[in-house]
C-alpha positions as CSV (number, residue, x, y, z in Angstrom):
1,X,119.5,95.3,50.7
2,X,121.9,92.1,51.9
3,X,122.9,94.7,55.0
4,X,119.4,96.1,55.7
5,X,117.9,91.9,55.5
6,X,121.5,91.0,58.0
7,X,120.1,94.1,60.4
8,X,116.6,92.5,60.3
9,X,117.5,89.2,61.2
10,X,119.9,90.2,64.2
11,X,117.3,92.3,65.9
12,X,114.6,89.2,65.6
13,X,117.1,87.4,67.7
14,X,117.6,89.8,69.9
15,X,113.7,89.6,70.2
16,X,113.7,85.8,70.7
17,X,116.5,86.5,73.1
18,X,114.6,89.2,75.5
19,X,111.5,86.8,75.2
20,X,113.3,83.6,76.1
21,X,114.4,85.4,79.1
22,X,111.6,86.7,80.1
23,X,109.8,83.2,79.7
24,X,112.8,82.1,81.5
25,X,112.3,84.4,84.8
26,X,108.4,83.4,84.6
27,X,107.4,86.8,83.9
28,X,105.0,85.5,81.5
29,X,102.4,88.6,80.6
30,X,105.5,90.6,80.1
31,X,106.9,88.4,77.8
32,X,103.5,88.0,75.9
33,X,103.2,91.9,76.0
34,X,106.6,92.1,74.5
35,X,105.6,89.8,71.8
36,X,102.7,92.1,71.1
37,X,105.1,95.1,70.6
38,X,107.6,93.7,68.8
39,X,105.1,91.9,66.4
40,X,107.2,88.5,66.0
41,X,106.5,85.0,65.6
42,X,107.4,82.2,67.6
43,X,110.2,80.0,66.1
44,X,110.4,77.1,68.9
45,X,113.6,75.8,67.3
46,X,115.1,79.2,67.0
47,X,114.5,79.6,71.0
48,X,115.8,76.2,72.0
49,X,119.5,77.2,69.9
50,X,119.7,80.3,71.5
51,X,118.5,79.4,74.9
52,X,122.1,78.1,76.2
53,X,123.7,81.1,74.8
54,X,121.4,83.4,76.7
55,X,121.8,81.6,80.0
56,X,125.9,81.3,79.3
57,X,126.2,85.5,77.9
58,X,124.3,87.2,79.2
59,X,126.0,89.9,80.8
60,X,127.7,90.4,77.7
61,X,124.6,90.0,75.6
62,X,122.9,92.5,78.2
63,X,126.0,95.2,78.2
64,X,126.0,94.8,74.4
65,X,122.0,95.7,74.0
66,X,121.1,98.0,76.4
67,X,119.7,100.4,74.6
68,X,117.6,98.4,73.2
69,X,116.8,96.3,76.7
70,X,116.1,100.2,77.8
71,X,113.7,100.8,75.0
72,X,112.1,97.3,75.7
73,X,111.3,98.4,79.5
74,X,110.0,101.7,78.2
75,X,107.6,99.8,75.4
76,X,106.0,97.7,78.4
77,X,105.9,100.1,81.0
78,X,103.8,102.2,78.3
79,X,102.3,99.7,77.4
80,X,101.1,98.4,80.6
81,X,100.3,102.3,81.5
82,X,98.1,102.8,78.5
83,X,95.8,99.7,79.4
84,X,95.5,100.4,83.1
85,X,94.3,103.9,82.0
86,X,92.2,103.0,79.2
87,X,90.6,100.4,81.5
88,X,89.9,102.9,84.6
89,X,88.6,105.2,82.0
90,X,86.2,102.3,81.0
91,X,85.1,101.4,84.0
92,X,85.0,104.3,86.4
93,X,81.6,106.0,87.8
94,X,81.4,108.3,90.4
95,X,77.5,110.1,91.2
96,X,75.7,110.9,95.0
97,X,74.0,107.7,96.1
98,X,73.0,108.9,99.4
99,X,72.2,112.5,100.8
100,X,70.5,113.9,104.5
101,X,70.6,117.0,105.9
102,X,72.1,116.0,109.8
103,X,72.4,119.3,111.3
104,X,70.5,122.8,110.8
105,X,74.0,124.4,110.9
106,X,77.5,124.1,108.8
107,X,78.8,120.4,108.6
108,X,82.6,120.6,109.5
109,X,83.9,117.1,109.3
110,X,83.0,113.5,108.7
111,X,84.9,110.6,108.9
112,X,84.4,106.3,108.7
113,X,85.0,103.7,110.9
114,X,87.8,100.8,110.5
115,X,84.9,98.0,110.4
116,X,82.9,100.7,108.1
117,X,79.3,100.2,110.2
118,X,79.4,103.8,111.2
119,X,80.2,107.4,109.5
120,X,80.4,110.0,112.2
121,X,79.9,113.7,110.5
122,X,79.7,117.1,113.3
123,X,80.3,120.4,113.1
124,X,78.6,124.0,114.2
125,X,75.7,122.2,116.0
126,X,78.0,120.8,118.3
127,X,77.3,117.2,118.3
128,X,78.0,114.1,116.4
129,X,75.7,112.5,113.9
130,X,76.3,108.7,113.7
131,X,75.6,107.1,110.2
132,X,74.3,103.7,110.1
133,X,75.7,102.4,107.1
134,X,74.0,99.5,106.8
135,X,70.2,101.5,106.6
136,X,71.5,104.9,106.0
137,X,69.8,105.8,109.1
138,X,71.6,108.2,111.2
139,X,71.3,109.6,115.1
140,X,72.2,112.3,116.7
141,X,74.4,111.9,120.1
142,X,72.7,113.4,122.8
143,X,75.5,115.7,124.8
144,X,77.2,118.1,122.7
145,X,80.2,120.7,123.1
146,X,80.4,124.1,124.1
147,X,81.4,125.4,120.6
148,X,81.6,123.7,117.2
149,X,83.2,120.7,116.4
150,X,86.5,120.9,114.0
151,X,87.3,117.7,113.5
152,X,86.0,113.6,114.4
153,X,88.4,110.7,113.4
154,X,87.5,106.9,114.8
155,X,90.1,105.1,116.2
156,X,91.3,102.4,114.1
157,X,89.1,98.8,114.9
158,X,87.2,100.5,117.4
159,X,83.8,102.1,118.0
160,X,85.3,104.5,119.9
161,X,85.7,108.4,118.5
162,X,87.3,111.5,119.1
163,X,86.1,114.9,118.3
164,X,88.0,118.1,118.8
165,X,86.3,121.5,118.9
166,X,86.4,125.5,119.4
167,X,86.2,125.2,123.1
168,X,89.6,123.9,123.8
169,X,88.5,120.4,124.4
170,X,88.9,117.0,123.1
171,X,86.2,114.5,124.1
172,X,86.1,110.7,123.4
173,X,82.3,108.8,122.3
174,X,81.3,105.6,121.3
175,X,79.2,105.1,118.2
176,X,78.1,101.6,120.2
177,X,76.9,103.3,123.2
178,X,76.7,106.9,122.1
179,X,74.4,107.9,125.5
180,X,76.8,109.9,126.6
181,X,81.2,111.2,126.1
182,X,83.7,108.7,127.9
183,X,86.3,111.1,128.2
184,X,87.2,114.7,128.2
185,X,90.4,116.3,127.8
186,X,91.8,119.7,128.4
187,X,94.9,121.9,128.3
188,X,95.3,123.5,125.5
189,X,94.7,127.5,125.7
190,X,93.3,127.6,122.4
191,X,90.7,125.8,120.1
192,X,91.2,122.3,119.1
193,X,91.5,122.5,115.3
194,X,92.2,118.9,114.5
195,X,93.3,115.5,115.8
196,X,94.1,111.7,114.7
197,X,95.1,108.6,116.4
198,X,97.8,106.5,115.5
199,X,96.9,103.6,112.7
200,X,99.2,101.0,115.3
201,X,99.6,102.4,118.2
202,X,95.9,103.1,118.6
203,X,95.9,104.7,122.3
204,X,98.3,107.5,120.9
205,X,95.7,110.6,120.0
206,X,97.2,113.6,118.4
207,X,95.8,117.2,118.3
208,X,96.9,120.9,117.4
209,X,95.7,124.2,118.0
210,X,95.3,126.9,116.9
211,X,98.6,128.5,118.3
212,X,100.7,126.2,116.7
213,X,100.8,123.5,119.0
214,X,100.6,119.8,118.7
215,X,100.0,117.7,121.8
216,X,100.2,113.5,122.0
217,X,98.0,112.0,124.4
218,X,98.4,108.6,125.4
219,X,94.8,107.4,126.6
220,X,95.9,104.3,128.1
221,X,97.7,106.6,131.2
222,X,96.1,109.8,130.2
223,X,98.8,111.3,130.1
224,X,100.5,114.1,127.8
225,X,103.6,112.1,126.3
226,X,105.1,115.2,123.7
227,X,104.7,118.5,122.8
228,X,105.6,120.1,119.7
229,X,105.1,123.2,117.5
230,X,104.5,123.5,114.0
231,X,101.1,122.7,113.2
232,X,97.7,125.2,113.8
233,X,95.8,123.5,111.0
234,X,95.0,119.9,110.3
235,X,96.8,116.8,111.8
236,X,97.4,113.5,110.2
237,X,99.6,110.4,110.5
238,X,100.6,108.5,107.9
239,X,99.2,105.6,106.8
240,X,100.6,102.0,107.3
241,X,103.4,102.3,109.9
242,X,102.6,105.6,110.9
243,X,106.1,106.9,111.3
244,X,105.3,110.0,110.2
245,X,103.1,112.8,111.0
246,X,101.8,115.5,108.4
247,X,100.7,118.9,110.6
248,X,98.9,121.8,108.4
249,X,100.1,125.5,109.2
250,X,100.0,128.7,108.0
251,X,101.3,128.4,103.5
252,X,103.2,124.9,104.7
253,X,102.8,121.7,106.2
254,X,105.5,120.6,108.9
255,X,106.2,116.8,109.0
256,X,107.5,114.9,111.8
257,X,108.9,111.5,112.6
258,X,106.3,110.5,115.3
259,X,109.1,108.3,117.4
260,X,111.8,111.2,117.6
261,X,109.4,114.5,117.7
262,X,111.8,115.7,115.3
263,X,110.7,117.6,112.0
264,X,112.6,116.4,109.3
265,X,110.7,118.4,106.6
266,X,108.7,121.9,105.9
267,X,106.5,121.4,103.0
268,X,106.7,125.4,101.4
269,X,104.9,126.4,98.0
270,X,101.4,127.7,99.0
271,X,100.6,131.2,98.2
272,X,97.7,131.1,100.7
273,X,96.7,128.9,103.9
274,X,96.9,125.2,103.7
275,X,93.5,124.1,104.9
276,X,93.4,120.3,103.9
277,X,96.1,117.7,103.9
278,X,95.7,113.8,102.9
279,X,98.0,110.7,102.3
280,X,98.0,108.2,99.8
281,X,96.9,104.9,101.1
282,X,100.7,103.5,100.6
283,X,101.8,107.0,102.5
284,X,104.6,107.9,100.1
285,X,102.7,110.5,98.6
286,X,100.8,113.4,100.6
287,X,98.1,115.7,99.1
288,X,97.6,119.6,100.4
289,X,95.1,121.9,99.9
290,X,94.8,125.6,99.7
291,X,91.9,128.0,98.0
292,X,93.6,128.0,94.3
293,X,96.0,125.0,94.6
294,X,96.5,121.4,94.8
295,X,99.8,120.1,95.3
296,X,101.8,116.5,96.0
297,X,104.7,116.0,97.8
298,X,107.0,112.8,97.7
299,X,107.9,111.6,101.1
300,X,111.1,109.7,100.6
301,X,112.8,113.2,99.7
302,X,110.6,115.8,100.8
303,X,109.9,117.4,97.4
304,X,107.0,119.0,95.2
305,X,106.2,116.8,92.5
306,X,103.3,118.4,90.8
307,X,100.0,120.3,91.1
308,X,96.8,121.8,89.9
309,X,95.5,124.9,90.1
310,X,92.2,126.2,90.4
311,X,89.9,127.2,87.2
312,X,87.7,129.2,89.7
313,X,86.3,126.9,91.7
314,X,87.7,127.6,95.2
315,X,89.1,124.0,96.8
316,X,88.5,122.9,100.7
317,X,89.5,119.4,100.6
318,X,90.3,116.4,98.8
319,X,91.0,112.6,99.4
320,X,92.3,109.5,97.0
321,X,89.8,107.5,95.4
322,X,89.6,104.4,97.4
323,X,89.2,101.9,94.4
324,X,91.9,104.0,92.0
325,X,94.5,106.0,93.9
326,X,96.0,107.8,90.8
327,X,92.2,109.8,91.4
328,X,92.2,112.5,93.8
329,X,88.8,113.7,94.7
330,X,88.8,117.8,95.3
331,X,86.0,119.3,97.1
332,X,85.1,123.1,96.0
333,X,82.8,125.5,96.5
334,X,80.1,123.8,94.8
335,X,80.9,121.3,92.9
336,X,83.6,118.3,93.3
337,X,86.5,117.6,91.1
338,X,88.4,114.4,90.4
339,X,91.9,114.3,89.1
340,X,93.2,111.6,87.0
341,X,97.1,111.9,88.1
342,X,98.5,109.7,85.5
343,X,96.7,111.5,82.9
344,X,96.9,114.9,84.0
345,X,93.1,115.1,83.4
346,X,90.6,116.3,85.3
347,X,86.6,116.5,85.1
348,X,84.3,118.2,87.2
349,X,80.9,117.1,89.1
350,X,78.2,119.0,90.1
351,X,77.0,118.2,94.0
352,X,74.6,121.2,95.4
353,X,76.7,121.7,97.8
354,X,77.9,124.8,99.5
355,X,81.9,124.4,100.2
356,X,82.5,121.2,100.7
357,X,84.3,121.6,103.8
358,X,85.7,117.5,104.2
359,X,86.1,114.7,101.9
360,X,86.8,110.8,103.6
361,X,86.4,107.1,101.7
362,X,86.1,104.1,102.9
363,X,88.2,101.6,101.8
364,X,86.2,98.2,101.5
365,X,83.0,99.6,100.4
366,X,84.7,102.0,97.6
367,X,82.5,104.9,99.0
368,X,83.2,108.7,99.8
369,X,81.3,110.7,102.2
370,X,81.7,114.5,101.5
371,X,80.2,116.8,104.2
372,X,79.5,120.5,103.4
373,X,78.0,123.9,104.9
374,X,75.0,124.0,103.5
375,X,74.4,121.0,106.4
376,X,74.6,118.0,104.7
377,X,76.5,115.0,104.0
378,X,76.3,113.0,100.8
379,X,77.6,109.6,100.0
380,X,79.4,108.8,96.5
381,X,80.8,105.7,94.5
């Protein structure tokens, strides 16, 4: 009894001890959490006796008690865990606020702009449809491509937007004047399958093909400034700093330091065609695609680090939630999917859609714009 009371009282000042410190280095809701957990009362005299010995030992107090120090960290990161979950679970909605039919023919792509007054969607019909986000109204550009459009990306803080397509061609628009194209560019033998500009260096345009070859084009000289292969599917730089880019091909996805041209990993672990790829808004993460899979990838080593696979529901694309990134959005056949990362949960929502061929958010605004082939585009939050 004497032995188990002696045990008792050393780990309450241990307690004290972890909370004075905590206190100490201001890291006040941790300290209060830590309270919380280890169910203890505050003895203000207690602290103020053991506060010099804390500050004086306590390498030896730490060296002494790190297990317990270890189990502490666990406690709050758990904790902490637990009620960011249980709050997103609280709070979270997602449902269709906003549908219209912009094209008689298979929407292929859609994608918003940095100030978020315009969501540009294309695809078969061969021209863009320009979303006023502000009414929901949209127009259709007048001039169109030979063949279908593949993909449409705005460049960052501009109007401006490029769309690549089955006739070999990149053209350049502007949703504030979008009369007529600005630019055209050709050279590549094969259709356009994708593109992106740079999130800095915002007159570098990217595109591949669908032989396997990626092309930067620097608009400001229009000029070709690399050429690389590796990539026949879609293109897309990484957020932030944009020192990587993520090229779809074939069961992988090659990624390449932008600066060098060099590939510094190959992303292997589909059994079928990667068809969709998307980053995390902090880039360290990057999401792919296939028919029956889902998987993530870490960046800072080039690994797998988990997945889902497909009940049934065939998957086309996906994007993070822009309000909760640990929620990836998946975008099947007919319905949409969102997967709670943390949790390992997933539920599944019903759209009336027909393959859901492209999935984009929009960051301020918390919306999501999914674009399908039965020729609409619907807007979610």
């Amino acid at each position: 009894m004497a032995k188990d009371q002696e045990i008792s009282e050393s780990n309450k000042m241990l307690d004290i001890c972890i909370y004075h410190y905590l206190v100490k280095r201001r890291l006040h809701a941790i300290a209060e959490t830590f309270k919380k957990e280890a169910n203890f009362s505050i003895d203000q005299t207690k602290i103020d006796d053991l506060a010099e010995f804390v500050d004086d030992n306590f390498e030896s107090f730490l060296l002494s008690n790190i297990e317990d120090i270890c189990n502490l960290n666990d406690t709050i990161k758990q904790s902490q865990l637990s009620e960011q979950q249980e709050q997103i679970s609280k709070d979270f909605t997602f449902s269709e606020f906003a549908c219209a039919r912009t094209s008689n023919n298979k929407v292929t792509c859609c994608h918003f702009s940095s100030d978020e007054k315009f969501l540009a969607s294309a695809g078969h019909d061969k021209k863009v449809v320009l979303w006023n986000m502000e009414t929901l109204q949209t127009e259709s550009m007048p001039e169109k491509h030979q063949s279908a459009i593949l993909d449409v990306r705005f460049r960052p803080n501009s109007s401006q937007l490029a769309t690549a397509s089955m006739d070999k061609s990149v053209r350049i628009w502007d949703a504030a004047n979008p009369s007529r194209c600005v630019q055209q560019y050709t050279g590549h033998n094969s259709a356009v399958m994708s593109l992106d500009f740079h999130p800095n260096k915002t007159d570098l345009l990217c595109f591949s093909d669908s032989e396997n070859e990626i092309r930067y084009w620097n608009m400001t000289t229009s000029s070709f400034t690399n050429t690389l292969k590796g990539g026949n599917a879609q293109v897309r730089f990484q957020p932030g700093a944009g020192e990587l880019l993520a090229a779809a091909y074939d069961k992988g996805i090659s990624i390449f330091n932008v600066e060098t041209g060099r590939q510094i990993y190959s992303l292997q672990g589909h059994p079928e065609e990667v068809n969709y790829i998307c980053w995390v808004a902090n880039g360290d993460i990057l999401a792919s695609v296939s028919r029956n899979f889902v998987k993530f990838w870490s960046l800072s080593s080039g690994e797998y680090i988990k997945g889902l696979r497909s009940s049934g529901e065939q998957y086309y694309s996906c994007v993070f939630h822009p309000s909760y990134s640990n929620i990836l959005v998946i975008g099947g056949t007919t319905n949409i999917e969102l997967w709670n990362l943390a949790e390992d949960k997933s539920m599944t929502i019903p759209t009336d859609q027909n393959i859901i061929s492209c999935l984009v958010q929009s960051p301020v605004t918390g919306i999501v714009a999914s674009a399908s082939h039965d020729c609409t585009v619907k807007l979610w939050r």
